[in-house]
C-alpha positions as CSV (number, residue, x, y, z in Angstrom):
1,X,0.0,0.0,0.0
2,X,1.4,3.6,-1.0
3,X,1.8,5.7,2.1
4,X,2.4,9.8,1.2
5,X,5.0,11.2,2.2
6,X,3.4,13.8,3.7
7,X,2.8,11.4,6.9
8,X,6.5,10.6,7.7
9,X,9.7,12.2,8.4
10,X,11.9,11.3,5.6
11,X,14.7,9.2,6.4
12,X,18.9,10.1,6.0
13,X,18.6,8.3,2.6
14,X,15.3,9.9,1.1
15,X,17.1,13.4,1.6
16,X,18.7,14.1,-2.0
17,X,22.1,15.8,-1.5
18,X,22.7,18.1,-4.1
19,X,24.1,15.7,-6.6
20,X,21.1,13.5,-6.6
21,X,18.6,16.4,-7.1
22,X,21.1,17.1,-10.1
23,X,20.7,13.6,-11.7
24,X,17.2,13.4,-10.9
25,X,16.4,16.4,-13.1
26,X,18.3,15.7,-15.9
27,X,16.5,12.6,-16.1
28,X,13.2,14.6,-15.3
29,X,10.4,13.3,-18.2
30,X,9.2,17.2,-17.8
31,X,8.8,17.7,-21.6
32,X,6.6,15.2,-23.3
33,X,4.3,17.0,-21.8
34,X,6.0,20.8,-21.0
35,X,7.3,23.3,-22.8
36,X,10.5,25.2,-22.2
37,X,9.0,28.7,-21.9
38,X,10.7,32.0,-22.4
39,X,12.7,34.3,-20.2
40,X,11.7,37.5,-20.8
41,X,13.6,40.9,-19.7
42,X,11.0,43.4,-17.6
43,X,12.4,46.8,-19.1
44,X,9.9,49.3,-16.8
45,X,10.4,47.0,-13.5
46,X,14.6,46.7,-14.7
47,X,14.4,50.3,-15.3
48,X,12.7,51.2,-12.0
49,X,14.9,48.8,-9.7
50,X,17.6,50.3,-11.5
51,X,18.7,46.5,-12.2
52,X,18.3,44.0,-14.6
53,X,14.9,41.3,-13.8
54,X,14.0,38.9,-16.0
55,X,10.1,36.8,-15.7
56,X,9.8,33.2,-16.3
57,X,7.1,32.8,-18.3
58,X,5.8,30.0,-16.6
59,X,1.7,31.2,-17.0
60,X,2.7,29.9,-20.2
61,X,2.8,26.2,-19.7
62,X,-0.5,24.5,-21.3
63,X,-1.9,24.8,-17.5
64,X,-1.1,28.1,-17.0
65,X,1.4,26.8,-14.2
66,X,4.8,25.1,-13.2
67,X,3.1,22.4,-11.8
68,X,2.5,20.6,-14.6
69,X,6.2,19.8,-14.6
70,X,6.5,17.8,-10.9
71,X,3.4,15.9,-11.4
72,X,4.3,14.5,-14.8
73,X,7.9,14.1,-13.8
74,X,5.9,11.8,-10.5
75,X,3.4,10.1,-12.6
76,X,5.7,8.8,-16.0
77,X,7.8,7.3,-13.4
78,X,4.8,5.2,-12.2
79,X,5.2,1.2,-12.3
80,X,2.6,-1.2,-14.5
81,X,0.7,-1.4,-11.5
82,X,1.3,1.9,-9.9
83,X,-0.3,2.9,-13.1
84,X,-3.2,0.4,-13.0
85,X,-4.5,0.7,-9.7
86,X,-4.4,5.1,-10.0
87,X,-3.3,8.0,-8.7
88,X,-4.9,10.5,-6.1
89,X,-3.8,14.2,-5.5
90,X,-4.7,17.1,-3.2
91,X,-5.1,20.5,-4.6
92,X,-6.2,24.1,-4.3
93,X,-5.9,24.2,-8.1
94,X,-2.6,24.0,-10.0
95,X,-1.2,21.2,-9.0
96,X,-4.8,19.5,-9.6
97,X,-4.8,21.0,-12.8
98,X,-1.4,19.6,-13.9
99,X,-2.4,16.1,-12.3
100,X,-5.4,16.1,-14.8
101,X,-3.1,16.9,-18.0
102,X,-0.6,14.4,-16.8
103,X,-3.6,11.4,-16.4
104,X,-5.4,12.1,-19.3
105,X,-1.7,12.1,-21.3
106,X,-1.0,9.0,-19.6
107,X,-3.9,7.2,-19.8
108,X,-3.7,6.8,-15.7
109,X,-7.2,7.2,-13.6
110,X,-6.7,9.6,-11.4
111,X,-8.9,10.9,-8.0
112,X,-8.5,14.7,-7.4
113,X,-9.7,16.2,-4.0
114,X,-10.0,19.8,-3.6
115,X,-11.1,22.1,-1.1
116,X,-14.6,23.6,-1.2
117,X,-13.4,27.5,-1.3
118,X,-11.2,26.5,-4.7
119,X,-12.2,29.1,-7.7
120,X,-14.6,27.4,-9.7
121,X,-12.7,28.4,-13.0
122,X,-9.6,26.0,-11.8
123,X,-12.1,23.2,-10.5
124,X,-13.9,23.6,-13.9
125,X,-9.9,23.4,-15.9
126,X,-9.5,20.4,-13.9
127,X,-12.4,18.2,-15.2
128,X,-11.2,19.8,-18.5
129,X,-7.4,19.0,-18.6
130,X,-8.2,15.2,-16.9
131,X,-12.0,14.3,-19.1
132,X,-12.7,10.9,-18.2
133,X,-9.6,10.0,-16.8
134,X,-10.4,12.3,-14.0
135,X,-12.6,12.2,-11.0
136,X,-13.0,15.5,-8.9
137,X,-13.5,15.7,-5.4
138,X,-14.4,18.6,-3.0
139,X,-14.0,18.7,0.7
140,X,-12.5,21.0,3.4
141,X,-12.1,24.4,3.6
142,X,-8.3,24.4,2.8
143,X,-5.7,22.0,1.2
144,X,-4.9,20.6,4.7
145,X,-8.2,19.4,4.7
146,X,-8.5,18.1,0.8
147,X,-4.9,16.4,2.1
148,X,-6.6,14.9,4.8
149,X,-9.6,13.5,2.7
150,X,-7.1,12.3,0.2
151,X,-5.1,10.4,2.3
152,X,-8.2,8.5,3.7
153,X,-9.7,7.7,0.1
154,X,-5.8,6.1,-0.6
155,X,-5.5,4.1,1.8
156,X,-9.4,3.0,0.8
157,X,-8.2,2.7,-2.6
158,X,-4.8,1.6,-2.6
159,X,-4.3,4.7,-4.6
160,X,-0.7,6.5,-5.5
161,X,-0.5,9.6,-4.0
162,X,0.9,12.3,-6.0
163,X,2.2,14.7,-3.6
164,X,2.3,18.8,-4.7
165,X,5.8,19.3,-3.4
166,X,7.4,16.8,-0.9
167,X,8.0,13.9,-3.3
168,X,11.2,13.9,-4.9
169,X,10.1,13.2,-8.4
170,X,8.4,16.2,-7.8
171,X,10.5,18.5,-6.7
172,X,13.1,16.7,-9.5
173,X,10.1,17.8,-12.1
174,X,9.6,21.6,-10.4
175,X,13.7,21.9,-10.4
176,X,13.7,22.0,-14.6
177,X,12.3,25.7,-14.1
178,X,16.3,26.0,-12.4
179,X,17.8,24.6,-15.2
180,X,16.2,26.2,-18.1
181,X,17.1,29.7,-16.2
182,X,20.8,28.6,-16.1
183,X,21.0,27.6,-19.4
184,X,18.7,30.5,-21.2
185,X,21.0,33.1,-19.0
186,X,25.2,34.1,-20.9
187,X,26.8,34.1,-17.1
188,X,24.5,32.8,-13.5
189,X,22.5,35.3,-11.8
190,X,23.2,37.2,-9.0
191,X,19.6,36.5,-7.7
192,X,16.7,34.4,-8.5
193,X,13.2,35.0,-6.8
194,X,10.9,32.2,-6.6
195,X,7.2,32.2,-5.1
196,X,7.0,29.3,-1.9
197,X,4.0,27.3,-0.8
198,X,5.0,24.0,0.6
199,X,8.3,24.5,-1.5
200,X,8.6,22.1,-3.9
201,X,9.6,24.8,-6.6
202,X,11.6,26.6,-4.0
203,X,13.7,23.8,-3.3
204,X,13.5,22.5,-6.5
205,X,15.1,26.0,-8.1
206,X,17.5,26.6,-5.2
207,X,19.1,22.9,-5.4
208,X,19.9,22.5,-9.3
209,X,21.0,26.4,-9.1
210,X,23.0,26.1,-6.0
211,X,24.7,23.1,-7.4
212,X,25.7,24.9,-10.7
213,X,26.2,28.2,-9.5
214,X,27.1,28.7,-5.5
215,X,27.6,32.3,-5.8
216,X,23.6,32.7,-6.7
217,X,21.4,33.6,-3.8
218,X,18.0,32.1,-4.0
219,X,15.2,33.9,-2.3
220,X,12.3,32.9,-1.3
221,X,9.2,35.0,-1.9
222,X,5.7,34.2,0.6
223,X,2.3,35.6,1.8
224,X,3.0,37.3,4.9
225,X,-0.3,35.4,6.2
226,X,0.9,31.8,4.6
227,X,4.4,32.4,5.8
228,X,5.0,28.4,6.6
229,X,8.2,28.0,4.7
230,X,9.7,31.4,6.6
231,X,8.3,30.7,10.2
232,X,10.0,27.1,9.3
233,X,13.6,28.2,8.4
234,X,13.4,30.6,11.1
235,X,12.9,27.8,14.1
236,X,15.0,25.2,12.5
237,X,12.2,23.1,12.3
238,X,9.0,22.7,10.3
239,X,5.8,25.0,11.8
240,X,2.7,24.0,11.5
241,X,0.2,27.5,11.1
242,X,-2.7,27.5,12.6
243,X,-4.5,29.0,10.0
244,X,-3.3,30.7,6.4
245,X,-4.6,33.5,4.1
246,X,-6.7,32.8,0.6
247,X,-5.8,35.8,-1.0
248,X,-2.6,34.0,-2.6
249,X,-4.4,30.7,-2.8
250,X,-1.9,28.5,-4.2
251,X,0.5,29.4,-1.6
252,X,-1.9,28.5,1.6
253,X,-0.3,25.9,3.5
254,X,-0.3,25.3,7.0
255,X,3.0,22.9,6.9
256,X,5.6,22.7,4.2
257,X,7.2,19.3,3.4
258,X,10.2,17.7,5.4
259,X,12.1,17.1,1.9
260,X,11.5,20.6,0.9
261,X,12.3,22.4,4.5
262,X,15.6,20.3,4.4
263,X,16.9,21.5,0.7
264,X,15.5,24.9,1.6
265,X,17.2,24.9,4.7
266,X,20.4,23.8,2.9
267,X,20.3,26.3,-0.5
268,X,17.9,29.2,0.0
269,X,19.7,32.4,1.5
270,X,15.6,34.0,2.9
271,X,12.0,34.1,2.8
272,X,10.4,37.7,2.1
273,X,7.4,38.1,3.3
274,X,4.5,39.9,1.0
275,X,1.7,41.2,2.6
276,X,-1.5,41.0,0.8
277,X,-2.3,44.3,-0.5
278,X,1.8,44.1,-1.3
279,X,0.6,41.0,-3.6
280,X,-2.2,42.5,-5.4
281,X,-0.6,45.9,-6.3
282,X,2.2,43.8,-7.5
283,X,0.5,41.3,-9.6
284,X,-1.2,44.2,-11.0
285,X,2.0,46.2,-12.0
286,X,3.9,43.1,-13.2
287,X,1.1,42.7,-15.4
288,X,0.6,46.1,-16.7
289,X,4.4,46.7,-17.1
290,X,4.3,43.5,-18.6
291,X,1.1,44.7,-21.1
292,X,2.5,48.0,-21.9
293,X,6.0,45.5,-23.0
294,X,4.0,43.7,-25.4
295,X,2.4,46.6,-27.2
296,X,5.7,48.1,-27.5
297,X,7.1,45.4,-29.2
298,X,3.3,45.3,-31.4
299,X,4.3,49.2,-31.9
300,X,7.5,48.4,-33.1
301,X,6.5,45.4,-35.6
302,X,3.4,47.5,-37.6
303,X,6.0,50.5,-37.5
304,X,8.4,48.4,-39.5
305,X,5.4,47.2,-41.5
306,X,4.4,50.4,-42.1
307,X,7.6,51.7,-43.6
308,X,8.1,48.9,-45.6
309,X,4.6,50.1,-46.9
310,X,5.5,53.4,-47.4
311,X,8.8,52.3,-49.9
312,X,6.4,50.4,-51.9
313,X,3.5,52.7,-51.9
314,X,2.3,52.1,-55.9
315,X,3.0,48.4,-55.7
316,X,0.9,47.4,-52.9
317,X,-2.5,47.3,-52.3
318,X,-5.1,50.2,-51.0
319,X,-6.2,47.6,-48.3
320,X,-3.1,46.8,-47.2
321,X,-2.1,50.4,-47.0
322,X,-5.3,51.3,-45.1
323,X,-4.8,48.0,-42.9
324,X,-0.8,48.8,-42.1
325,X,-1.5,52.7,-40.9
326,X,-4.9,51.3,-38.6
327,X,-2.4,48.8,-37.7
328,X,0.2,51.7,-36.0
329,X,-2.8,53.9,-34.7
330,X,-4.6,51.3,-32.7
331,X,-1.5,50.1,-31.3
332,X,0.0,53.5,-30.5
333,X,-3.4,54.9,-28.8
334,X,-3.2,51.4,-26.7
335,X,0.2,51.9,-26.1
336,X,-0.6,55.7,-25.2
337,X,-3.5,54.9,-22.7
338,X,-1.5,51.7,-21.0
339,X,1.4,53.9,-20.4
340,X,-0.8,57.0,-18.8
341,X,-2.1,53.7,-16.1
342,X,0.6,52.3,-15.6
343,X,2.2,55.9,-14.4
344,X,-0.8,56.6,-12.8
345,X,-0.9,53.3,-11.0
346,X,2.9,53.4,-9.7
347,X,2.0,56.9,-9.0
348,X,-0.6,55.5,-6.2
349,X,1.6,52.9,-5.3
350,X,3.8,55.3,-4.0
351,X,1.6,57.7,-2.0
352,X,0.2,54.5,-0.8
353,X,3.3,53.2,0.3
354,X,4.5,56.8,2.4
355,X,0.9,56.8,3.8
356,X,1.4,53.1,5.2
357,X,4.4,54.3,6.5
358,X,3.2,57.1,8.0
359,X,0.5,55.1,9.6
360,X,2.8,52.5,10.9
361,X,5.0,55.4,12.3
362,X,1.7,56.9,14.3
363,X,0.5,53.8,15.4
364,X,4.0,52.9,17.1
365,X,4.1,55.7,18.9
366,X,0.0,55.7,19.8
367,X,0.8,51.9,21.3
368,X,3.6,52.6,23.0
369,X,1.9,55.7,24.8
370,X,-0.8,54.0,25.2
371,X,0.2,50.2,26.9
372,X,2.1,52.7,29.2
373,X,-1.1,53.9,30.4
374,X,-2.8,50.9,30.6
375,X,0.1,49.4,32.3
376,X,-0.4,51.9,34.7
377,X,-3.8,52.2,34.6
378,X,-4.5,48.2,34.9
379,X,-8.0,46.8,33.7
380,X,-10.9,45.4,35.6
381,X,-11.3,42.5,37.3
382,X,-7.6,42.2,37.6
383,X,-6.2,41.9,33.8
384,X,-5.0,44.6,32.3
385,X,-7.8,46.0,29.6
386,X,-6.6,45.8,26.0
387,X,-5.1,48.9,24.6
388,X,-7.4,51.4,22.5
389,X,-4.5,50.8,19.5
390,X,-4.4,47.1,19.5
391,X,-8.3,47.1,19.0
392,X,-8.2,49.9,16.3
393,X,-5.6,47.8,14.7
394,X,-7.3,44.3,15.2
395,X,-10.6,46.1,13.6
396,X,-8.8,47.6,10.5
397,X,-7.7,44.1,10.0
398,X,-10.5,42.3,9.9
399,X,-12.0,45.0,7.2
400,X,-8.7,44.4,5.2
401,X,-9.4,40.9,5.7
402,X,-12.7,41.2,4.5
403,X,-12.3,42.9,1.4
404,X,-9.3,40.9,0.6
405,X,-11.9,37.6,0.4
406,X,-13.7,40.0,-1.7
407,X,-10.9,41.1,-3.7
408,X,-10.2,37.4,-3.9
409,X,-13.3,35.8,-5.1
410,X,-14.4,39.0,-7.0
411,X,-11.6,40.8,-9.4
412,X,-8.6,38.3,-8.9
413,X,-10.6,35.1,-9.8
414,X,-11.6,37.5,-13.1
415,X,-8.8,38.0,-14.1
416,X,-7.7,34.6,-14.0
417,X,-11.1,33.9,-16.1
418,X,-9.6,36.7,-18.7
419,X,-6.4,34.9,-19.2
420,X,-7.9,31.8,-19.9
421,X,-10.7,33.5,-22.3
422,X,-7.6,35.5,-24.3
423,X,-5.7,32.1,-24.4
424,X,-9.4,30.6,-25.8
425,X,-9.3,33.2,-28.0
426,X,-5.9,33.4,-29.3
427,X,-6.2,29.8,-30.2
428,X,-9.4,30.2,-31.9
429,X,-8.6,32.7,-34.7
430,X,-7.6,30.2,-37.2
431,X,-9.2,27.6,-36.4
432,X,-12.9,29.0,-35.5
433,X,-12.9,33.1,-36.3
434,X,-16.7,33.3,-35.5
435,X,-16.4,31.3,-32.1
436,X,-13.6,33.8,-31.4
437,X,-15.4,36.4,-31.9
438,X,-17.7,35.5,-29.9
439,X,-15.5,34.6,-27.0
440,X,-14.0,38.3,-28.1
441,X,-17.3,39.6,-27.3
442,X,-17.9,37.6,-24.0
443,X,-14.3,38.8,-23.2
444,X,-14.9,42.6,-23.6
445,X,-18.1,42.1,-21.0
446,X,-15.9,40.3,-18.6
447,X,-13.4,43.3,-18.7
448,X,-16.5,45.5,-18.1
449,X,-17.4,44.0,-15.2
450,X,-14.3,43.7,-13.5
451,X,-13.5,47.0,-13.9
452,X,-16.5,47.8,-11.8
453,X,-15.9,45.4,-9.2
454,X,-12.2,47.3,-9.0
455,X,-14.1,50.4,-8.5
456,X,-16.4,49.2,-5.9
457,X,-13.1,48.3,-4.0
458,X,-11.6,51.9,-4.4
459,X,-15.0,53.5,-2.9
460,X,-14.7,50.8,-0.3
461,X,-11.0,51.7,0.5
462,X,-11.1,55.1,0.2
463,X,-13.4,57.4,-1.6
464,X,-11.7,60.2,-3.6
465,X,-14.7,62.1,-3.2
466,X,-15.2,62.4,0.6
467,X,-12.0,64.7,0.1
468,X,-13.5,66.4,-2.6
469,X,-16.8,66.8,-2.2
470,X,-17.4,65.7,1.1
471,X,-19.8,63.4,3.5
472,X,-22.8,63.9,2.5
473,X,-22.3,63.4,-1.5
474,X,-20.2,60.5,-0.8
475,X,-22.5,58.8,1.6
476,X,-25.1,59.1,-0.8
477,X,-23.2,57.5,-3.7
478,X,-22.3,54.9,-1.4
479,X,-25.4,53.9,-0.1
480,X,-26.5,53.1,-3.4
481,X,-23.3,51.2,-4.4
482,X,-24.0,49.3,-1.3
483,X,-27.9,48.4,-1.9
484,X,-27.1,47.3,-5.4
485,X,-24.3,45.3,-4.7
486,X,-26.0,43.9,-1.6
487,X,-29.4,43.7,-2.8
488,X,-30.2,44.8,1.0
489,X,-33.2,48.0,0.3
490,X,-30.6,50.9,1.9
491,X,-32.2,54.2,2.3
492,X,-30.2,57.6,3.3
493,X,-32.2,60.5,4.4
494,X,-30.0,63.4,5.0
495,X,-31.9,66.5,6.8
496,X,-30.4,70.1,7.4
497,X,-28.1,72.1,6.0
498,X,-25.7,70.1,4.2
499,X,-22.1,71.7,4.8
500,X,-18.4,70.4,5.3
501,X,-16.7,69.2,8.6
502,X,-13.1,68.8,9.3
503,X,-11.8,66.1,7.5
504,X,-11.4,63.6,10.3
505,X,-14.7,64.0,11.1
506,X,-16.1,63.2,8.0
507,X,-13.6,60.2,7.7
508,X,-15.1,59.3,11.1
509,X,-18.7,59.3,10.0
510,X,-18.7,57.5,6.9
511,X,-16.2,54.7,8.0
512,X,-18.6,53.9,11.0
513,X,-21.9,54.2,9.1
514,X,-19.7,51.6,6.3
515,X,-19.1,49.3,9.5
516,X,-22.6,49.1,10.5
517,X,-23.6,48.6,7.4
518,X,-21.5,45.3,6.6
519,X,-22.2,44.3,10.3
520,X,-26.1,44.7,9.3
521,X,-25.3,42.6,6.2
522,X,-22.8,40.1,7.1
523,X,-23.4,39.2,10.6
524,X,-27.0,40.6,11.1
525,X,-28.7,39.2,8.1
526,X,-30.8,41.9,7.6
527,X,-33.2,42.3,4.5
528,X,-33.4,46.3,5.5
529,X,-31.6,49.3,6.4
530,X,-32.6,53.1,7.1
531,X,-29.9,55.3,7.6
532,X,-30.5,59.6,9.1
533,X,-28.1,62.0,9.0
534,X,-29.1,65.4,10.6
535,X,-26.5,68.1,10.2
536,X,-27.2,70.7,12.6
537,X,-25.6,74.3,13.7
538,X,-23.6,72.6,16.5
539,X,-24.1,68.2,16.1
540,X,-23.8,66.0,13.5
541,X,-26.5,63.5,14.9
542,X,-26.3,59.9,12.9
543,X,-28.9,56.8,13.4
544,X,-28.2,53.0,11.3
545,X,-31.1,50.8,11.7
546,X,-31.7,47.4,10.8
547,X,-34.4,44.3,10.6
548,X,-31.8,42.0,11.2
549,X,-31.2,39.2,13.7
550,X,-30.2,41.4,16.4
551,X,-27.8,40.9,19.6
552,X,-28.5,41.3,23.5
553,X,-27.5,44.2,25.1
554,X,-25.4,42.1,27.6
555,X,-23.0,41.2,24.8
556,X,-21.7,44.7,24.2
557,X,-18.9,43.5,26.5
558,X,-18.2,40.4,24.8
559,X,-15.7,39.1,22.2
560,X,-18.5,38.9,20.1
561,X,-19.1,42.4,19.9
562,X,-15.7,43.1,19.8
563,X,-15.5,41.2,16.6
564,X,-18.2,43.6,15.3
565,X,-16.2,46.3,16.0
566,X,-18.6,48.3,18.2
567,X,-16.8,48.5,21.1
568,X,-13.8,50.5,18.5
569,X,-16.7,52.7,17.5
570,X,-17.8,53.8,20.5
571,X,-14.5,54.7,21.6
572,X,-14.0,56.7,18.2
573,X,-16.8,59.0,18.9
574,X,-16.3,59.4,22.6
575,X,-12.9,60.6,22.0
576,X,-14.2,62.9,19.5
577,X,-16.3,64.7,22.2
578,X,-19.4,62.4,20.8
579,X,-21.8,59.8,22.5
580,X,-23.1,56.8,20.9
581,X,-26.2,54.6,21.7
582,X,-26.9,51.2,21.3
583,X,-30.3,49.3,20.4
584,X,-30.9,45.7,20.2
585,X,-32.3,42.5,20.9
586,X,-32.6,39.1,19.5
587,X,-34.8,38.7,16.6
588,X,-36.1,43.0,16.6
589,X,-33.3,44.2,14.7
590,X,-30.4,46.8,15.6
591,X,-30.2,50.7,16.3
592,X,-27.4,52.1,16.2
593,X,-27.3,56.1,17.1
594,X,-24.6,58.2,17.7
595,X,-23.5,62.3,18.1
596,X,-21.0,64.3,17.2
597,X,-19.4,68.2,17.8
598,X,-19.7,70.1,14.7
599,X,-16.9,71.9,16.7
């Protein structure tokens, strides 16, 4: 019976030394199935690091991912009756998805489990890739689960179990990404950068490099909230997480593998750590500096075109005249308009990045002062009370939290969906032009939408026009965002004279009146919410109610509410001079009213 790997400590023999990772890769049986793909210079990032960076085009590989390589690599090592009894795999997504190619090119049944919160396009490419050779699973909220499930149905079975990284075939398969780097590069690196999960690539990369070129550092790159591999190295031993982030999905394990902690401990100089929003306003700038590459390379092909037009001007067709110069002005107004985003976008990225700073500077200085006082202070009941900071902080993080779920399973799953329809469509031209253009069509809707949902996560984040045009106009634009992206009937009634506050203040009103409104969705349930803001000569007097499922009053001073955030609310407003009210009770709804100083 086939036991995974995952279950055991590997033994002084089943840890490859350098030499044998070496030999195992150059046997690797990576490309009956994988291409070599294309390392491609970054000019705008090279330009901006002032050094030179180079992408491995891995999203290239006919599953969009490395992983095709280990899992082959695994599987076409397979015995006669390896083969015949099947294979079984855990997966978020990738790995599943290079699993499936690998069985159906094989001819090898194969089980695939996968956790419940996996995108629905990958679980969809899955059943694609594998067809009949494949059966898909789901169970568990996270791979550690699917692993779990997996494990049970082999020993069932008497399944193979294809591990996603701790397997040395695997990591033999993942470490052909190392090797075509060496060889497509004149002289070795200084650095490579590879992305860690359990760290099969990661080990993979760093132990063919390492062996070829010592002087190369390899560095890991990982979700600050997935940060297994880096906890790991940092103890000397592996760390199992507690829990792990979903905004990098493919990267969320709890515990990385004992053969890949070992050659990681051995090769790779660090871990970085990337927090969330760090990973989405990266993956967004690779991909627009990558974009605004490949329509300068387009502008410089119909360019060329379009002078060899020009010398030949009485030989050559009017339609191929007319097609060459629409050729250079489509490209150049694309090229124009990516370039003016891209600017525009490192242009945030950098006010963003001061402002964090600047935050994280504050909020240093606010904890410090204030855990003094506490400490002084003490709490009730004997244990010292939490500090005001730490529960401003905790609440800011469950929002970020929040809208990074959103920002997961909302505009990062699309795009996914939009490289897969471009690759569709791309492969479609010759063979099927009106099928393309319909996917063309379905494509430009998709783009649509997204760019919505993006904007819904800029008002959510931060509202350009609360500095410009204040409370009241942005409240109202809000409310309506919020009812039709809800579908919860939100009503605003705004009564006397509407006028500007000090900025704080009006920060202050519309993030609480945004927190009661997703507690009123989220946690509340509610079907309906009335929201009154009166703007007097000397208060600002604010009420949120809701028909939703309600709380006791007696919970205000439990974890409960402070999960809610209300206890952080009410001491917002009371340190702004204000008093707040609270109205509930199980099963009548919530009333939530509050006061502020004009002055």
């Amino acid at each position: 019976m086939s036991v995974p790997l995952a279950t055991r400590e590997p033994s002084a023999s089943e840890t490859p030394a350098g030499h044998d990772l070496l030999r195992h890769t150059l046997a690797a049986r990576v490309y009956e199935v994988a291409r070599k793909t294309p390392l491609e210079p970054a000019a705008l990032l090279s330009a901006r690091l002032v050094n030179r960076v180079l992408l491995k085009r891995e999203d290239l590989q006919p599953v969009f991912s490395f992983k095709l390589r280990g899992a082959y690599n695994k599987m076409a090592a397979l015995g006669t009756a390896e083969r015949a009894n099947g294979v079984i795999a855990a997966s978020a997504g990738n790995h599943a998805q290079g699993v499936a190619l690998a069985a159906a090119r094989l001819g090898i049944r194969a089980v695939i489990v996968m956790p419940v919160t996996a995108p629905q396009v990958k679980v969809d490419a899955v059943r694609r890739f594998g067809g009949d050779f494949v059966e898909v699973l789901l169970a568990g909220d996270s791979y550690s689960d699917a692993q779990a499930a997996a494990a049970r149905i082999q020993a069932e079975r008497d399944l193979v179990f294809v591990h996603p990284f701790d397997d040395l075939a695997v990591i033999a398969g993942q470490a052909t990404v190392g090797m075509e780097l060496l060889q497509q590069l004149p002289a070795p690196p200084d650095a490579v950068f590879v992305p860690v999960g359990g760290g099969g690539l990661l080990a993979g990369v760093a132990g063919y490099v390492k062996a070829l070129s010592p002087q190369t550092k390899v560095i890991g790159v990982q979700a600050a909230d997935s940060d297994a591999m880096a906890r790991s190295l940092e103890a000397g031993a592996r760390v199992t997480l507690p829990e792990v982030g979903l905004f990098a999905d493919g990267t969320a394990v709890k515990q990385v593998g004992a053969l890949t902690f070992e050659l990681c401990r051995r090769h790779v100089a660090e871990v970085l750590r990337a927090k969330g929003t760090e990973v989405a306003i990266s993956s967004v700038d690779v991909s627009e500096a990558a974009e605004v590459e490949r329509l300068a390379q387009r502008n410089t092909q119909v360019t060329n075109r379009l002078r060899q037009v020009e010398a030949m001007l009485d030989t050559i067709p009017r339609e191929d005249i007319r097609e060459a110069y629409t050729a250079v002005m489509e490209t150049q107004q694309r090229l124009f308009t990516m370039r003016g985003q891209l600017e525009k976008l490192q242009s945030n990225q950098k006010s963003m990045t001061r402002y964090l700073d600047l935050l994280h500077s504050v909020l240093d200085v606010a904890g410090r002062a204030e855990y003094e006082s506490q400490v002084e202070a003490g709490g009730t009941e004997g244990e010292p009370a939490r500090p005001l900071v730490v529960r401003i902080i905790e609440a800011q993080e469950r929002e970020r939290q929040r809208l990074s779920r959103q920002m997961h399973d909302g505009p990062a799953q699309s795009l996914t969906n939009l490289i897969l329809q471009a690759e569709i469509c791309e492969r479609l031209f010759d063979t099927d032009p009106d099928r393309a253009r319909t996917e063309l069509t379905n494509l430009k809707t998709a783009v649509a939408a997204t760019f919505q949902k993006v904007k819904g996560f800029i008002l959510n984040l931060r509202p350009m026009m609360l500095d410009d045009l204040g409370v009241v106009p942005t409240l109202r634009r809000y409310v309506d965002s919020f009812a039709e992206n809800s579908g919860v009937s939100t009503h605003l009634t705004v009564t006397g004279k509407e006028g500007r506050l000090e900025s704080y203040k009006e920060v202050t009103i519309f993030r609480i009146i945004q927190e009661l409104l997703n507690n009123a969705c989220e946690y509340s349930h509610a079907t309906s919410i009335q929201i009154n803001l009166d703007m007097g000569d000397d208060l600002v007097r604010v009420s949120v109610e809701d028909n939703g499922s309600g709380f006791e009053p007696s919970e205000l001073a439990s974890q409960t509410a402070d999960q809610l955030g209300l206890a952080t609310i009410r001491e917002r407003v009371e340190m702004l001079g204000g008093q707040i009210h609270f109205d509930s009770g199980l099963g009548r709804g919530t009333k939530v009213s509050f006061e502020l100083p004009v002055s």
